[in-house]
C-alpha positions in Angstrom: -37.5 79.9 -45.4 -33.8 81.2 -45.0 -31.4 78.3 -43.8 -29.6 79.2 -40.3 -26.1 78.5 -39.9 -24.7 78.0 -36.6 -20.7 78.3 -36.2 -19.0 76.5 -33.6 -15.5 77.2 -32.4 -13.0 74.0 -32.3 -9.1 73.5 -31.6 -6.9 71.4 -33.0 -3.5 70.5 -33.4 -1.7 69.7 -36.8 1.5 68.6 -37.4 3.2 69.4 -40.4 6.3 68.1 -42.2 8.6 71.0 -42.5 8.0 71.7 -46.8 4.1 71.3 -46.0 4.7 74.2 -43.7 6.6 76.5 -45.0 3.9 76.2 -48.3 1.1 76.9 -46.0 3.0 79.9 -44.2 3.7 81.5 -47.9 0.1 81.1 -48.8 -1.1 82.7 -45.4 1.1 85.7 -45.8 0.0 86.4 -49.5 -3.5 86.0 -48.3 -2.9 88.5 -45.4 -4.4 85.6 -42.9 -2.3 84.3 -39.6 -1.0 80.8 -40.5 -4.3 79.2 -37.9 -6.4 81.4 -40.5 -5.2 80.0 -43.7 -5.2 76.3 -42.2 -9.1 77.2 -40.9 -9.8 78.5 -44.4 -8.3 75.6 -46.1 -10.0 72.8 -44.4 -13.7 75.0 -44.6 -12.9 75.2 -48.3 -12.3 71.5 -48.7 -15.2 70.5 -46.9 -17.9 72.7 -48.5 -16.2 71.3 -51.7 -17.0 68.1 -50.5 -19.8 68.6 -49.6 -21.5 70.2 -53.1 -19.9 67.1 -54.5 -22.0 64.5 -52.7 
């Protein structure tokens, strides 16, 4: 049987120093993604990473 994924929505604030930023922005715009967008993607990467890792 197919697994079901379920998406929920979530907010959150993240404060960046000013390099950090300015990285992440460049990244978004290559990647045609709002700066939220690239964080979001980012963090989902990371964590399904880390999750095929455990």
């Amino acid at each position: 049987m197919a697994e079901e994924h379920q998406t929920k929505r979530v907010q959150i604030s993240i404060h960046l120093d000013e390099a950090l930023r300015e990285l992440l922005e460049a990244a978004a715009r290559r990647s045609i993604r709002s700066l939220s967008g690239e964080a979001a993607y980012r963090i989902r990467e990371s964590l399904e990473a880390e999750q095929s890792a455990a």
